[in-house]
KEZA-437127 format. One record per atom (N, C-alpha, C): atom name; x negated, y negated, z. Coordinates in steps of 0.02 Angstrom, whole numbers. Each point is the difference from the previous one (the first is absolute). Example, Ala and Ser with C-alpha at 12.3 -4.5 7.8 and 13.67 -1.06 7.14 Angstrom:
<nodes>
atomo; px; py; pz
N; -660; 284; 390 $
CA; 45; -59; 0 $
C; -45; -60; 0 $
N; 18; -53; -36 $
CA; -42; -59; 3 $
C; 39; -55; 37 $
</nodes>
This chain:
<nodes>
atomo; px; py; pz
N; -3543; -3677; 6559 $
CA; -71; -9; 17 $
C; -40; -3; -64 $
N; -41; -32; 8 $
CA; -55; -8; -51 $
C; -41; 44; -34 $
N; -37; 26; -63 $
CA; -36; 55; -4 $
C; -37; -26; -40 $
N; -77; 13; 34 $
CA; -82; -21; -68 $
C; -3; 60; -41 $
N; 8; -8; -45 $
CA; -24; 79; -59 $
C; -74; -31; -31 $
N; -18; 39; 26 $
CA; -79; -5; -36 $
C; -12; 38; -60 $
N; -39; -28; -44 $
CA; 14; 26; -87 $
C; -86; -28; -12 $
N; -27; 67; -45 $
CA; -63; 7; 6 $
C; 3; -29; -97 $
N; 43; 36; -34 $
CA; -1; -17; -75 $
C; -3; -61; -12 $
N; -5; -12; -52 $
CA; 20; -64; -57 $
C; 56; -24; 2 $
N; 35; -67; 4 $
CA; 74; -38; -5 $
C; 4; -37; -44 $
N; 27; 39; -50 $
CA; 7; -66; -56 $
C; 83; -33; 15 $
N; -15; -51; -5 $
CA; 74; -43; 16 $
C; -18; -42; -82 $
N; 50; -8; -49 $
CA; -13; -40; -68 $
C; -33; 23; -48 $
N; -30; -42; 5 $
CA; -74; 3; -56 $
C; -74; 9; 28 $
N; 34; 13; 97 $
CA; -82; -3; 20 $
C; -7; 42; 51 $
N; -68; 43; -10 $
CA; -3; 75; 39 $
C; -24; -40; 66 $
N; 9; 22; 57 $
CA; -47; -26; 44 $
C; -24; 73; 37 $
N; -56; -14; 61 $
CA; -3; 53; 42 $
C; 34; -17; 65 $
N; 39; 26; 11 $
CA; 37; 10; 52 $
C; -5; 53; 64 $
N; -33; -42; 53 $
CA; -27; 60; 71 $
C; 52; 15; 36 $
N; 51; -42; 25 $
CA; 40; -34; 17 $
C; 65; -22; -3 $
N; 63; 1; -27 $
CA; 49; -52; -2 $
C; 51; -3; 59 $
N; 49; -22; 11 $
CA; 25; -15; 57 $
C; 91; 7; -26 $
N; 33; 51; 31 $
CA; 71; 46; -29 $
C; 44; -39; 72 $
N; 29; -60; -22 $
CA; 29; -45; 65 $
C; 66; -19; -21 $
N; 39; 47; 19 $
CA; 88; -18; -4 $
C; 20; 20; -60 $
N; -36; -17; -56 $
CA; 21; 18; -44 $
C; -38; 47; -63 $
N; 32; 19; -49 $
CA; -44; 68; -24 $
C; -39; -60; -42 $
N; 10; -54; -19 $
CA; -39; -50; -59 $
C; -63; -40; 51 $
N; 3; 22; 71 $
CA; -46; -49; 9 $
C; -71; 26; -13 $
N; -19; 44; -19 $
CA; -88; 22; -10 $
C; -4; -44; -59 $
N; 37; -33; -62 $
CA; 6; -39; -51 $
C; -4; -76; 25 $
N; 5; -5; 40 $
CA; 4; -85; 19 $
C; -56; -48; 15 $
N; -49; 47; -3 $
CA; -72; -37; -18 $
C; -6; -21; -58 $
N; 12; 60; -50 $
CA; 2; -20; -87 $
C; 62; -36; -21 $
N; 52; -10; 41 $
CA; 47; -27; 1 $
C; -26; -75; -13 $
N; -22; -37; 62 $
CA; -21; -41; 6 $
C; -74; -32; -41 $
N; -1; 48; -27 $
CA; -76; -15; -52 $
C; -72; 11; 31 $
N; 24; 26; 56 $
CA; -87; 0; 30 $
C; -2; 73; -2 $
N; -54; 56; 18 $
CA; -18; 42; -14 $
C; -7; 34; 72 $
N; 26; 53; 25 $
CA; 19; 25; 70 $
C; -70; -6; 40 $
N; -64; 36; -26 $
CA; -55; -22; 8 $
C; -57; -51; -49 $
N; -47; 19; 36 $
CA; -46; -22; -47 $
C; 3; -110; 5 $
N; 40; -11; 47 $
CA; -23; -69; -3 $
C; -24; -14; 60 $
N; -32; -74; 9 $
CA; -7; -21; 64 $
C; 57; -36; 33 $
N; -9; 25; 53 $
CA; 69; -30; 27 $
C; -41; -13; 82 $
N; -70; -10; 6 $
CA; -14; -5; 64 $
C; 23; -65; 50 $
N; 42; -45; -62 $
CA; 5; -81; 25 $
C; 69; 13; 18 $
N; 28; 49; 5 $
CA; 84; -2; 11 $
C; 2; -13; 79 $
N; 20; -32; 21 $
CA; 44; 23; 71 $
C; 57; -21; 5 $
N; 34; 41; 52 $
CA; 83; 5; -2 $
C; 21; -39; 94 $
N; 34; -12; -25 $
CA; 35; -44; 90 $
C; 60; 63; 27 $
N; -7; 4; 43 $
CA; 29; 67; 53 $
C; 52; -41; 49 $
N; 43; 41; 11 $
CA; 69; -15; 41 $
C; -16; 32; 77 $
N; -5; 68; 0 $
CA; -19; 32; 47 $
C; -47; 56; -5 $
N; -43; 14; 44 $
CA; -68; 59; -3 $
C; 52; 65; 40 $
N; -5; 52; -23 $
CA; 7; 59; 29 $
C; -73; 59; 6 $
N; 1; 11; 59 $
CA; -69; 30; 1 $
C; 10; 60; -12 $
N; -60; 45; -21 $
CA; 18; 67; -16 $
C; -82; 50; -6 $
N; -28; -30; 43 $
CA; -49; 35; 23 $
C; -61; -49; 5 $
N; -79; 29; 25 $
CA; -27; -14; -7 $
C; -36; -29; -69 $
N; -5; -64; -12 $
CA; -17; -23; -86 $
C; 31; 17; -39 $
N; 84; -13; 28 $
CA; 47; -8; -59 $
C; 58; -29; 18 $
N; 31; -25; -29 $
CA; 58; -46; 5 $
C; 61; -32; -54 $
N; 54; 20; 16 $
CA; 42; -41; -66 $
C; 35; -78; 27 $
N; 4; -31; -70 $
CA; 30; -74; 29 $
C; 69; 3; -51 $
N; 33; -17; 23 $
CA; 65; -36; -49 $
C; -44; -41; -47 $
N; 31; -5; -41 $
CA; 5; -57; -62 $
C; 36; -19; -44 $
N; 33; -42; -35 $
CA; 41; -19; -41 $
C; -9; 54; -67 $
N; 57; 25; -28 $
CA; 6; 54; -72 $
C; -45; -45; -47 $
N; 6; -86; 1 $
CA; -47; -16; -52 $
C; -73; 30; 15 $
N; -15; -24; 45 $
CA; -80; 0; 31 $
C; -18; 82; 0 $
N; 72; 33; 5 $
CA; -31; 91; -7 $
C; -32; 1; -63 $
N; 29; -36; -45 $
CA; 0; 20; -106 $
C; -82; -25; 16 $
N; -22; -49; 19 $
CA; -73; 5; -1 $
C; -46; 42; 39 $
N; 12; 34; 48 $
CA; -10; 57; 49 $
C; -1; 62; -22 $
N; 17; 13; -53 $
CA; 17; 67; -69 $
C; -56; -28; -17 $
N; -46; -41; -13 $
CA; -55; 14; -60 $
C; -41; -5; 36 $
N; -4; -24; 67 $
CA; -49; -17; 50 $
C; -5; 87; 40 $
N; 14; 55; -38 $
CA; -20; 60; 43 $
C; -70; 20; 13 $
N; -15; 17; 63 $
CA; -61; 25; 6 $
C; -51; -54; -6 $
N; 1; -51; 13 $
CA; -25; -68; -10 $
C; 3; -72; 53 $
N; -46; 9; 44 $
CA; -9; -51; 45 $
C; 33; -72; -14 $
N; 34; -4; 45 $
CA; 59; -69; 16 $
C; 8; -36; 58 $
N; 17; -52; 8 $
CA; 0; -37; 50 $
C; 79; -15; 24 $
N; 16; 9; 51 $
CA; 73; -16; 29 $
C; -1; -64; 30 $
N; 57; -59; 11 $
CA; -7; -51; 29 $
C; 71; -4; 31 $
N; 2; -43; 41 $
CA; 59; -28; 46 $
C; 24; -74; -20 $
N; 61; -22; -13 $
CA; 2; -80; -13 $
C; 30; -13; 66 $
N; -31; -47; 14 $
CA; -1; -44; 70 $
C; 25; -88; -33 $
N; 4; -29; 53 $
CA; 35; -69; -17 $
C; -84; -42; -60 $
N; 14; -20; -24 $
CA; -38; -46; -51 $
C; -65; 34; 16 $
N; 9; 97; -25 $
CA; -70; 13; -5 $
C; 18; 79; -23 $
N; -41; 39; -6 $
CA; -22; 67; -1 $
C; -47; 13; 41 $
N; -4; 77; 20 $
CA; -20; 8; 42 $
C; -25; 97; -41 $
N; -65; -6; 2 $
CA; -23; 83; -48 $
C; -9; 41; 79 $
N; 44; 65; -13 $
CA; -12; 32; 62 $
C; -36; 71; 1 $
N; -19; 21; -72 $
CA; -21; 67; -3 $
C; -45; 16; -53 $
N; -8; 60; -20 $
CA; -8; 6; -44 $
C; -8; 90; -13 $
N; 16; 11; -60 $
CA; -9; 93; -22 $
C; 34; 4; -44 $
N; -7; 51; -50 $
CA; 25; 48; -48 $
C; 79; 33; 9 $
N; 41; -27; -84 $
CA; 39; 17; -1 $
C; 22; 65; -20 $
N; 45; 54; 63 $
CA; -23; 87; -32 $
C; 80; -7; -13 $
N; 62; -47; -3 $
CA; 62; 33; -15 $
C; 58; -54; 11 $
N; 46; 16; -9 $
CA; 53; -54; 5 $
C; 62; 56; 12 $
N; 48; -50; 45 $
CA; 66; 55; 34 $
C; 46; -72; -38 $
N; 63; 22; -8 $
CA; 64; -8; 14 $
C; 23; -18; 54 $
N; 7; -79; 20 $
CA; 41; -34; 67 $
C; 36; -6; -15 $
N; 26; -68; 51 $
CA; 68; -32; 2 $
C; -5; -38; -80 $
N; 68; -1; -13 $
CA; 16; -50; -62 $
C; -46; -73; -16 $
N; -47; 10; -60 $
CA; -29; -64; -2 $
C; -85; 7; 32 $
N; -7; 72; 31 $
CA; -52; 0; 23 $
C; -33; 81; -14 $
N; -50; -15; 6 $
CA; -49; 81; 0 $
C; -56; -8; 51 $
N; -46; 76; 13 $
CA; -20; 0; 38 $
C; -79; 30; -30 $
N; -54; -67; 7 $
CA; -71; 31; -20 $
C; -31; 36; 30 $
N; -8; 61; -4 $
CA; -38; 26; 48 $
C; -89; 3; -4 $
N; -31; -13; 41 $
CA; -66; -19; -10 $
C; -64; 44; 20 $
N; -37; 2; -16 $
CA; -43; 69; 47 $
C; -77; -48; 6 $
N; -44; 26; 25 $
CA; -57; -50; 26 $
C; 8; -44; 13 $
N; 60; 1; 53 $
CA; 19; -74; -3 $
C; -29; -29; 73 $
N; -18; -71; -4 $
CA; -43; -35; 33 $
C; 20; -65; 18 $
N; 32; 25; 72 $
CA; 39; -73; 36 $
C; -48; -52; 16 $
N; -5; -76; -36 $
CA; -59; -43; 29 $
C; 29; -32; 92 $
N; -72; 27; 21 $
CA; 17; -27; 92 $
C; 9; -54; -1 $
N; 3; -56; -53 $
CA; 20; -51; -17 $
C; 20; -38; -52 $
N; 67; -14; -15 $
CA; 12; -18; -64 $
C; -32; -50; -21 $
N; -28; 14; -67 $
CA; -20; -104; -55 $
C; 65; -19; -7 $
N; 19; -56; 8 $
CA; 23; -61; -3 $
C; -11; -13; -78 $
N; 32; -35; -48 $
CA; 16; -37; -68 $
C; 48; -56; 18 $
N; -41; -63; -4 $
CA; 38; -55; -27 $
C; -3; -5; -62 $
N; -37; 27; -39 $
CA; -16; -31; -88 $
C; 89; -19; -23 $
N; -17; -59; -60 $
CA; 72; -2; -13 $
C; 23; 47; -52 $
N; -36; 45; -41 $
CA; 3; 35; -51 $
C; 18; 80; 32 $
N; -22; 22; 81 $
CA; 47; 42; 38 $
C; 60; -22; 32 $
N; -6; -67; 30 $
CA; 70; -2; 38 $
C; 57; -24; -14 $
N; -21; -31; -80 $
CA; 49; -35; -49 $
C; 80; 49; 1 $
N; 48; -41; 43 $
CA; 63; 32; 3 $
C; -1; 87; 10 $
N; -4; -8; 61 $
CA; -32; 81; 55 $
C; 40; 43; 20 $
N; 82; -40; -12 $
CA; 75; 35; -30 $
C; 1; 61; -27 $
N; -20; -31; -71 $
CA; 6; 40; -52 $
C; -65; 52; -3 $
N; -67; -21; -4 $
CA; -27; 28; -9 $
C; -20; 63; 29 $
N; 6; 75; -23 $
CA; -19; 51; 33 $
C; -54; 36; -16 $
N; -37; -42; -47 $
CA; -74; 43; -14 $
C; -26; -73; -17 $
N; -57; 27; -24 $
CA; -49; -47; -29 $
C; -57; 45; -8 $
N; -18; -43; -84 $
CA; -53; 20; -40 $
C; -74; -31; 17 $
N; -55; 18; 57 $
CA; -41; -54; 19 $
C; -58; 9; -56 $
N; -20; -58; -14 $
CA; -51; -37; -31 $
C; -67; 42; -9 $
N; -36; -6; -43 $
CA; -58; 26; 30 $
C; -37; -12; 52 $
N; -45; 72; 22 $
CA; -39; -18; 73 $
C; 57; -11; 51 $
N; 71; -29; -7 $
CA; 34; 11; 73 $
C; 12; 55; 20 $
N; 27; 43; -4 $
CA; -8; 58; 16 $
C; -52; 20; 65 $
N; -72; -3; -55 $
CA; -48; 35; 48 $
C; -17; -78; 69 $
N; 2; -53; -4 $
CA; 3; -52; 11 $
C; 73; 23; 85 $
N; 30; 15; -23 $
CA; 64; 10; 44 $
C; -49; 51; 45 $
N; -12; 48; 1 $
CA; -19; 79; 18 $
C; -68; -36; 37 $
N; -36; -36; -38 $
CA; -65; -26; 54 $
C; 29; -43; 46 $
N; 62; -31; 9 $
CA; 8; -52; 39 $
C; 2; 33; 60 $
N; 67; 64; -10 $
CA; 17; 51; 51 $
C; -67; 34; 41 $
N; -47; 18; -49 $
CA; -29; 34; 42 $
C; -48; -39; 38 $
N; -19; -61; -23 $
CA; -22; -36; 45 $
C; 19; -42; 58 $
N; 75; 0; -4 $
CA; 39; -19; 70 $
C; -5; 64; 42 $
N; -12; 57; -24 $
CA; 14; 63; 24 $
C; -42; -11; 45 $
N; -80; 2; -24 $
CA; -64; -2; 33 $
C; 5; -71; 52 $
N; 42; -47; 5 $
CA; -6; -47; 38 $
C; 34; 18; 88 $
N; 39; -45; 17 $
CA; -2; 10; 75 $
C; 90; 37; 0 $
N; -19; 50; 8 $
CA; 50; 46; 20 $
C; 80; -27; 38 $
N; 40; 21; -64 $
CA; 78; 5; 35 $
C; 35; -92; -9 $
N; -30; -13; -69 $
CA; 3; -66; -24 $
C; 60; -9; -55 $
N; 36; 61; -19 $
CA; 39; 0; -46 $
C; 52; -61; 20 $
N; 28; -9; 47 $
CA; 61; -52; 19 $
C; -33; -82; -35 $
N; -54; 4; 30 $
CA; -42; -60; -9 $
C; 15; -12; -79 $
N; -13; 29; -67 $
CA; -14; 20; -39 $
C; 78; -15; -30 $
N; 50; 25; 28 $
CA; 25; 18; -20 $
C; 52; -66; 7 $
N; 8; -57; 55 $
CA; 40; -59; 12 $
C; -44; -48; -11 $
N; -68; 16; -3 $
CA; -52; -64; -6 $
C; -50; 4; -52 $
N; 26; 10; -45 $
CA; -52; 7; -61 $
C; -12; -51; -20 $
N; 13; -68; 40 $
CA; -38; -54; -39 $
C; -55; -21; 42 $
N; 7; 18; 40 $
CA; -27; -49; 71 $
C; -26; 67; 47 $
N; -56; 27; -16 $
CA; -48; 57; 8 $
C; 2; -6; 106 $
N; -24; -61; -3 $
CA; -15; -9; 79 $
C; 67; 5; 42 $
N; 42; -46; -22 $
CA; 56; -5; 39 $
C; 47; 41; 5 $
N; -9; 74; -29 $
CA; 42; 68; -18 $
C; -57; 24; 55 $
N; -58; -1; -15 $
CA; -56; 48; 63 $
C; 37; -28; 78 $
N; -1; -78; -9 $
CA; 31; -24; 73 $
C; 66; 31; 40 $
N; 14; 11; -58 $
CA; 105; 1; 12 $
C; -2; 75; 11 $
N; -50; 41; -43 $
CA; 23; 88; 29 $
C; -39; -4; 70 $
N; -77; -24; 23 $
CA; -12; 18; 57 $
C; 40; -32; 48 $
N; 42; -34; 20 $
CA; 53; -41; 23 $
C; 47; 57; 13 $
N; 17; 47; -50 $
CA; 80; 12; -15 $
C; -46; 78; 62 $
N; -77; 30; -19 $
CA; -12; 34; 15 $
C; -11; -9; 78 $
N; -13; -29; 39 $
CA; -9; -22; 71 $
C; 76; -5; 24 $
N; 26; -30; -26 $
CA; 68; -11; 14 $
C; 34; 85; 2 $
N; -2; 25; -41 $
CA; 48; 74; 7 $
C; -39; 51; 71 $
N; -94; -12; 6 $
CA; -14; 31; 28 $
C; 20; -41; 65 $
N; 6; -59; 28 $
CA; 8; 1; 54 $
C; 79; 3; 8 $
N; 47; 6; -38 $
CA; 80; 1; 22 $
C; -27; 78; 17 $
N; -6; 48; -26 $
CA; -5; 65; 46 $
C; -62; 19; 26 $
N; -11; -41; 38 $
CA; -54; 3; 54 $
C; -56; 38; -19 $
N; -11; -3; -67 $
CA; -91; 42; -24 $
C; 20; 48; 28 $
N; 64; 52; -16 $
CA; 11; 62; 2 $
C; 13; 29; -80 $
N; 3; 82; -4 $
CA; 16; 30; -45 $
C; 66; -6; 0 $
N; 50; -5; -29 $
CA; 84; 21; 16 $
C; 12; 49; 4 $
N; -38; 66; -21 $
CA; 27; 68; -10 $
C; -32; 24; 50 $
N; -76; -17; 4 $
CA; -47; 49; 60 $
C; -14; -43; 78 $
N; 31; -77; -14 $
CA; 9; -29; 62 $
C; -93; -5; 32 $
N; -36; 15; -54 $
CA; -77; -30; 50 $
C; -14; -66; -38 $
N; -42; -13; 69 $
CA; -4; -70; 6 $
C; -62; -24; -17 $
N; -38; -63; -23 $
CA; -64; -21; -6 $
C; -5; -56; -5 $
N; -52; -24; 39 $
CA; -12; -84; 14 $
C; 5; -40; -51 $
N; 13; -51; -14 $
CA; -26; -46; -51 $
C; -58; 16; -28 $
N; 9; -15; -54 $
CA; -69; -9; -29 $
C; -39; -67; -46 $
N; -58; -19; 9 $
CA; -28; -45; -15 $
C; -2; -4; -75 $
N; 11; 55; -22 $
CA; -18; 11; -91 $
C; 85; 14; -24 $
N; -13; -3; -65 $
CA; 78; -11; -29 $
C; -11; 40; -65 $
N; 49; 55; -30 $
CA; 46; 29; 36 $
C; -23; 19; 62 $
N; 74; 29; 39 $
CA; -46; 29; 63 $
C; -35; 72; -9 $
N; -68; 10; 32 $
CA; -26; 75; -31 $
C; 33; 78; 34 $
N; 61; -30; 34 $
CA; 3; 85; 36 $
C; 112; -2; -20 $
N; 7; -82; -2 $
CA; 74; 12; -27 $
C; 12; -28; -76 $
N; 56; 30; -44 $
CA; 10; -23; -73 $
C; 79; -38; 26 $
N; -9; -24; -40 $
CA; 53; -56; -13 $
C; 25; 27; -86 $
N; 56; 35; 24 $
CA; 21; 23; -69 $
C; 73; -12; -4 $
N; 17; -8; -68 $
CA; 62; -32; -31 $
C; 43; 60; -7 $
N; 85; -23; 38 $
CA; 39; 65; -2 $
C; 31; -6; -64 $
N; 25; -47; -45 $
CA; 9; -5; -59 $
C; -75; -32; -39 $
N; -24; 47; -40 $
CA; -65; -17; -34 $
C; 16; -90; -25 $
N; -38; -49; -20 $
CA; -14; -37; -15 $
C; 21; -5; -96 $
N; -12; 58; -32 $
CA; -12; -7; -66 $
C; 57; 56; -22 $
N; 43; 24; 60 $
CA; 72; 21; -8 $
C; 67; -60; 27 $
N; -21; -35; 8 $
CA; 33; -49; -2 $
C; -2; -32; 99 $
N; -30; 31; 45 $
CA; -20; -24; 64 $
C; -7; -74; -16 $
N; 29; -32; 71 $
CA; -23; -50; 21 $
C; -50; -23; 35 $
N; -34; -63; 3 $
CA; -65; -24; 40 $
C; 24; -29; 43 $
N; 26; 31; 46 $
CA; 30; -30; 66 $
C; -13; 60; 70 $
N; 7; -20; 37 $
CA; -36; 44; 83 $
C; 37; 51; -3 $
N; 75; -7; -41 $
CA; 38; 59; 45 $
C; 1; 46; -61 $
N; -31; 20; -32 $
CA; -40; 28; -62 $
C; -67; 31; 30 $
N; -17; 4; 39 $
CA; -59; 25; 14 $
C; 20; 35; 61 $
N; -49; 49; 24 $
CA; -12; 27; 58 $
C; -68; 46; -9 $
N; -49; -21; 90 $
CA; -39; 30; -12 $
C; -1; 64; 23 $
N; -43; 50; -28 $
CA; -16; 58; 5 $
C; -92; 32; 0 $
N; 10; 75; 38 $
CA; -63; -3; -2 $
C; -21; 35; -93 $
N; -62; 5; -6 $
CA; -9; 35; -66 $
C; 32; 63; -8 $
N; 31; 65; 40 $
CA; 13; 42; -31 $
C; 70; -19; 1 $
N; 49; -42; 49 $
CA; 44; -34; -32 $
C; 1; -16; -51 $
N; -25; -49; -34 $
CA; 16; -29; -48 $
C; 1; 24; -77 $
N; -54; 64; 24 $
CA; -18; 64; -59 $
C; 75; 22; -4 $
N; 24; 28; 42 $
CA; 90; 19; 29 $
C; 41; -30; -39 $
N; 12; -63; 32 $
CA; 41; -33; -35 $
C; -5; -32; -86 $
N; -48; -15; -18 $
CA; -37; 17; -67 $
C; 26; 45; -42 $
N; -22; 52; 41 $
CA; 41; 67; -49 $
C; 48; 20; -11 $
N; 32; -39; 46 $
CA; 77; 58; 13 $
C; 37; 37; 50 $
N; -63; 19; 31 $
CA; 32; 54; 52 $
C; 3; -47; 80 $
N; 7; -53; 1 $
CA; 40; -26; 61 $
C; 29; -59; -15 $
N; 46; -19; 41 $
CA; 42; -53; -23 $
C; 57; -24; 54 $
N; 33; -45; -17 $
CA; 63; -37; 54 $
C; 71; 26; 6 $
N; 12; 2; 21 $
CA; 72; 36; 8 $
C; 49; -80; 12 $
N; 70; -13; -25 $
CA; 36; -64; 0 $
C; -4; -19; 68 $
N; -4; 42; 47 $
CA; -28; -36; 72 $
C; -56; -13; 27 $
N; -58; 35; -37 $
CA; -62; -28; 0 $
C; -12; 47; 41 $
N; 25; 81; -8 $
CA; -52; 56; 39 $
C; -37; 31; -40 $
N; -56; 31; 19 $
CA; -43; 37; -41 $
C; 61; 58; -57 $
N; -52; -11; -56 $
CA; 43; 75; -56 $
C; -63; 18; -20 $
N; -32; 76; 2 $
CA; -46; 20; -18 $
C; 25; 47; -74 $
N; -36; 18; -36 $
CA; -12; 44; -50 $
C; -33; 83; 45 $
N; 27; 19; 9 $
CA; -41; 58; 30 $
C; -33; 45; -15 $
N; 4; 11; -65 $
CA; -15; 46; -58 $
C; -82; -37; -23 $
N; 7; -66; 8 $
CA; -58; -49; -29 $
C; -56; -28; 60 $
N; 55; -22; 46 $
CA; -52; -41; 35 $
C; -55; 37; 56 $
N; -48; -32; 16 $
CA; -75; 39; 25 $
C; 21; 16; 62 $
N; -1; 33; 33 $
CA; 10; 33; 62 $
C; -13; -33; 57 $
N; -63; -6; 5 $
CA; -37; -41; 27 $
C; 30; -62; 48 $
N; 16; -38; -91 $
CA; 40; -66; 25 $
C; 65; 3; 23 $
N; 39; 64; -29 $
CA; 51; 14; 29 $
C; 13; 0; 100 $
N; -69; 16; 18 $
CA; 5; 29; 67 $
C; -13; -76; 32 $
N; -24; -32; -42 $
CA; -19; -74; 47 $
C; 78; -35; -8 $
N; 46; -12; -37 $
CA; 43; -37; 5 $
C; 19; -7; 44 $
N; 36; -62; 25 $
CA; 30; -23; 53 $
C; 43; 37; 40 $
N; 13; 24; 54 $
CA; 46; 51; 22 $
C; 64; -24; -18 $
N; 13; -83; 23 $
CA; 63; -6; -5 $
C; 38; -13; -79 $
N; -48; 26; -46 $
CA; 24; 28; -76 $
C; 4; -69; -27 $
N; -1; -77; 9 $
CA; 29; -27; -17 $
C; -44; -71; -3 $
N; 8; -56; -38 $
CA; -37; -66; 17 $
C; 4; -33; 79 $
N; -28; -31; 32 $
CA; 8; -35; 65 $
C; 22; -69; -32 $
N; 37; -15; -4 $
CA; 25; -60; -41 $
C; -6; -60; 57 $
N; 8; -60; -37 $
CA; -35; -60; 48 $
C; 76; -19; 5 $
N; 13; -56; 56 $
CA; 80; -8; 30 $
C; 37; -29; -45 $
N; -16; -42; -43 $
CA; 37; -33; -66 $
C; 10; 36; -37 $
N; 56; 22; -36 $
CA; -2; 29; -64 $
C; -25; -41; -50 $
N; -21; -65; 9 $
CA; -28; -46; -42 $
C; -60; 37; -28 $
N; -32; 27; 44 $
CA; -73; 8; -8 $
C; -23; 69; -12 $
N; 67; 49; -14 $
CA; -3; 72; -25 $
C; -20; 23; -69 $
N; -23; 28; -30 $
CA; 4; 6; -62 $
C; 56; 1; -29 $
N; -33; -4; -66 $
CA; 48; -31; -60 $
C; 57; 48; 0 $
N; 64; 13; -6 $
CA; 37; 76; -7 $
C; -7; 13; -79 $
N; 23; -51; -24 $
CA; -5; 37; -93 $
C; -69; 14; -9 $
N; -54; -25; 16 $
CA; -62; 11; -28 $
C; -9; 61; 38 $
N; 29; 30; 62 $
CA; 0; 51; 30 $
C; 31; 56; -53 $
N; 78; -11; -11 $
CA; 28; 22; -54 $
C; -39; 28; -37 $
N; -16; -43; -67 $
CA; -40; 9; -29 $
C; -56; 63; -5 $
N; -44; -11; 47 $
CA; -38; 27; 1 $
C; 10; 95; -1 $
N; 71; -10; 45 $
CA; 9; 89; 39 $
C; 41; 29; -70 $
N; 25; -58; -55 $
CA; 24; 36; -67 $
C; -34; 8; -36 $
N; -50; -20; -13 $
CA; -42; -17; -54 $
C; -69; 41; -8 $
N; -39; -24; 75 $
CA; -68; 32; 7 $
C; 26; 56; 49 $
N; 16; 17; 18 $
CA; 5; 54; 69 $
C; 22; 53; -27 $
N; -51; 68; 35 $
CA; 23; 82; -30 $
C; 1; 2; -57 $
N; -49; -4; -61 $
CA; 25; -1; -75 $
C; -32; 70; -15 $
N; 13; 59; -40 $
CA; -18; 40; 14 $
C; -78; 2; -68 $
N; -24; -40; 35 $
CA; -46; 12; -51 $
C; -63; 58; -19 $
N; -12; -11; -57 $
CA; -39; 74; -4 $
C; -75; -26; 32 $
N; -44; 45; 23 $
CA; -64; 29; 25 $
C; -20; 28; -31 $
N; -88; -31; -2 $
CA; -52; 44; -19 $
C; 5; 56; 47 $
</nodes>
């Protein structure tokens, strides 16, 4: 496991003292040196233009989160401590920025990989999209990138102003970043469509509510059982609706699918409340096709990944 030693003194590495708040003691006893290693100085630079491309998000509480990343992309993640960064996703002939927060640490993964751990960290309800060719130039290789001036803050206003726009648009955003309208068309489409395969019911609490004239609908969510910006698909059997304290539920953790598609609660976590409304018969009312059941891996997924994590509380 990984260990931050925080060091209040002076670090002279060479010929040059620095102040050192900070260094980062990762696998090996030489790595607090590998800033000066590399010629840059552990603190004391800007590094606000760094962002790093992520494999997988592991959650770990409220406003915090670690992602995989390539051992290269960690060596720039060592100087980027304590220092606002941007995470992205590579998608087919694009990027895709999904977050953003402060780097407090780095673990020891699988071979070839490490793990950033992030704190203030700030999932955008909708990812920006990058076609530029100077980000998506061979999207292979690349696991960071150094952005330009002004992109950065440029990135962070985009987010928060999709944020402030029409709610639960990330998919849109996220397959249609060229073509603004025809991503709005294709999610309210995908969204009518999931609510009427289960009859404008909850799946877990089984109540029901008319259509509605306005979009989203205001009393059901249409929420993604594999997130969108964890690698979910934009397809119907990816979704299911729920009411709001559902979806708070499943969100967090404490409810989820079982490989046959019966309720699995967190019991320790989940609200009581909602506990008492669940369905008696524990389980989805599934429609007669297995065609038209949810996804099972994105089901998967979800009950390994997000479900029961024991995260800490205020």
């Amino acid at each position: 496991m990984a260990r931050i030693t925080k060091v209040s003194a002076p670090f002279r590495c060479g010929n040059i003292q620095m102040s050192v708040r900070h260094y980062f003691q990762i696998a090996h006893p030489w790595t607090p040196l590998r800033s000066c290693l590399y010629g840059i100085p552990t603190t004391g630079v800007s590094v606000a233009k760094l962002a790093l491309a992520v494999e997988e998000v592991r959650p770990l509480g409220p406003d915090r989160a670690a992602f995989r990343i390539s051992t290269r992309a960690a060596q720039l993640a060592h100087r980027a401590f304590d220092v606002p960064i941007l995470v992205y996703r590579r998608v087919p002939k694009a990027l895709l920025f999904v977050g953003t927060g402060r780097v407090v640490g780095l673990d020891v993964d699988v071979p070839g990989f490490e793990l950033v751990r992030l704190d203030g960290y700030r999932a955008f309800d909708r990812g920006v999209p990058s076609g530029r060719d100077d980000e998506v130039r061979d999207p292979g290789v690349r696991r960071s990138l150094s952005l330009e001036d002004g992109r950065f803050d440029d990135i962070l206003h985009q987010a928060t102003a999709m944020d402030a726009g029409v709610p639960a648009l990330e998919e849109t955003q996220t397959l249609f970043a060229h073509d603004r309208q025809s991503g709005l068309d294709a999610y309210l489409k995908l969204h009518d469509r999931v609510l009427q395969r289960w009859q404008h019911r909850c799946v877990f609490t089984g109540a029901q509510f008319p259509p509605s004239a306005t979009r989203p609908h205001p009393d059901l969510k249409v929420v993604a059982i594999r997130p969108r910006e964890l690698g979910g698909q934009l397809h119907v059997r990816n979704y299911l609706p729920m009411v709001a304290e559902a979806e708070e539920a499943w969100l967090s953790g404490h409810l989820t699918l079982g490989s046959e598609f019966g309720f699995v609660v967190a019991e320790r976590l989940i609200d009581p409340e909602l506990h008492e409304k669940l369905l008696p018969l524990g389980r989805l009312e599934l429609p007669e096709s297995p065609a038209l059941w949810p996804d099972a891996a994105s089901v998967a997924y979800h009950r390994a990944n997000i479900f029961d994590r024991d995260w800490p509380r205020s």
